[in-house]
VOTORMAR-903029 format. One record per residue (C-alpha): residue in three letters; x, y, z. Coordinates in nm, 3 decimals, decimal comma, padded with zeros to 5 digits. Example, Ala and Ser with C-alpha at 12.3 -4.5 7.8 and 13.67 -1.06 7.14 Angstrom:
<recs>
(rec "ala" (01,230 -00,450 00,780)),
(rec "ser" (01,367 -00,106 00,714)),
</recs>
This chain:
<recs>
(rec "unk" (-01,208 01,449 -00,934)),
(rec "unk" (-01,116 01,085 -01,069)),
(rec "unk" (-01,277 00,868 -00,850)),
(rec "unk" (-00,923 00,664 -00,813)),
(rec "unk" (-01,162 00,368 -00,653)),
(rec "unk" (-01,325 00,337 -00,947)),
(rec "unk" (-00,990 00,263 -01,122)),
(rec "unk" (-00,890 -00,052 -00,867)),
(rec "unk" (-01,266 -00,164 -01,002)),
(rec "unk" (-01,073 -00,167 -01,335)),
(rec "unk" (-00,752 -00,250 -01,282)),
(rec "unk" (-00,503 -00,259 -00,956)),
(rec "unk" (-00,393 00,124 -00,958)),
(rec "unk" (-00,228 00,185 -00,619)),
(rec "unk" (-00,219 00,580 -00,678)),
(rec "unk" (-00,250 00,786 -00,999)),
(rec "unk" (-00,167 01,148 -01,142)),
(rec "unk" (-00,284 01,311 -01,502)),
(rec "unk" (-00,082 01,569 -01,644)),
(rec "unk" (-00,252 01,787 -01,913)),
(rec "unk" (00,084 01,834 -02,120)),
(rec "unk" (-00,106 01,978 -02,408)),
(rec "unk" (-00,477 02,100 -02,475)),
(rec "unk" (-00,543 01,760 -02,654)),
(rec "unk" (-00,320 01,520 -02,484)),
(rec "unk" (-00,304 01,403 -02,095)),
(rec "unk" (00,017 01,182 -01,960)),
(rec "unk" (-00,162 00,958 -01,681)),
(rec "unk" (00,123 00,828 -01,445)),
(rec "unk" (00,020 00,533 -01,288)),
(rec "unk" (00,169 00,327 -00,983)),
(rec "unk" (00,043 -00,021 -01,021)),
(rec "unk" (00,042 -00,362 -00,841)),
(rec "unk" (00,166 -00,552 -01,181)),
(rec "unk" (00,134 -00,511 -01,545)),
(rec "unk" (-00,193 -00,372 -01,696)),
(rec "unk" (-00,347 -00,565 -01,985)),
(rec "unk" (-00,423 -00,425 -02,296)),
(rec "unk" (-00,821 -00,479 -02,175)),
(rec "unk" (-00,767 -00,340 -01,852)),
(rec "unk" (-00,569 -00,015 -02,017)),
(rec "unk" (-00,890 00,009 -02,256)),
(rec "unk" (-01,091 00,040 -01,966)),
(rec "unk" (-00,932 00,252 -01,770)),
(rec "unk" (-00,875 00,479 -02,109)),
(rec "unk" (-01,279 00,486 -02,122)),
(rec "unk" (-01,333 00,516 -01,758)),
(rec "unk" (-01,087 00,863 -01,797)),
(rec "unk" (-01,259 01,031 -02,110)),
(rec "unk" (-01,598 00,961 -01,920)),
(rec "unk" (-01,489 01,160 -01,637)),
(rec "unk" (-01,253 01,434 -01,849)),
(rec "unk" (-01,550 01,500 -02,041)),
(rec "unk" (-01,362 01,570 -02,309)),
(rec "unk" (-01,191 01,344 -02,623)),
(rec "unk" (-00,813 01,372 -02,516)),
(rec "unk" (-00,547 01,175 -02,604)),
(rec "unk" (-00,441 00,965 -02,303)),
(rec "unk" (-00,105 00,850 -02,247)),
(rec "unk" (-00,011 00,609 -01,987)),
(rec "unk" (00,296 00,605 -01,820)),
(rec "unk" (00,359 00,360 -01,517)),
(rec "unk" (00,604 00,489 -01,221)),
(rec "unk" (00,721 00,341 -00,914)),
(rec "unk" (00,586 00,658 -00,729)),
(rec "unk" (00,417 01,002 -00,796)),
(rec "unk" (00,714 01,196 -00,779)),
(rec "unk" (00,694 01,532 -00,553)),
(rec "unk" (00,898 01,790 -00,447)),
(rec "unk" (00,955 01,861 -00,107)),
(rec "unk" (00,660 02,080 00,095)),
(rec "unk" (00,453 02,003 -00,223)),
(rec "unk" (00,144 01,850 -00,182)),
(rec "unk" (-00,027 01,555 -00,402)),
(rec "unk" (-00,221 01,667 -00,693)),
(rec "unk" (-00,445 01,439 -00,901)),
(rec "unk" (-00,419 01,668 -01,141)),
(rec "unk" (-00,156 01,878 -01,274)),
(rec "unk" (-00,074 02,116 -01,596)),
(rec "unk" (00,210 02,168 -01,768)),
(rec "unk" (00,077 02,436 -02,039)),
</recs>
């Protein structure tokens, strides 16, 4: 969907998850190798509404680990509305 390689062109993201959390805003979880920079987040940010397709609000949220529950498989992309 993503094209997660694309984002380790940007920035190093290790693994990555967007939760749609409203119509107009995403939460993207991201596990990375250190701190992003405010030029690399910028990118990234552009690199995400190019792909959405759509003007969302992007949130970024950095976690040790997508979290899962057990028997439940990874999902790039998720919805909580």
């Amino acid at each position: 969907l993503m094209g997660g390689s694309r984002f380790a062109e940007i920035a190093p993201v290790r693994q990555y998850q967007f939760v749609q959390k409203s119509p107009q805003r995403i939460e993207a979880r991201l596990v990375v190798a250190r701190p992003l920079s405010d030029e690399e987040e910028g990118k990234l940010r552009e690199r995400m509404l190019s792909r959405l397709g759509h003007p969302f609000d992007i949130e970024f949220s950095y976690v040790k680990k997508i979290e899962r529950r057990a028997g439940e498989k990874y999902e790039e992309f998720k919805s909580e509305i």
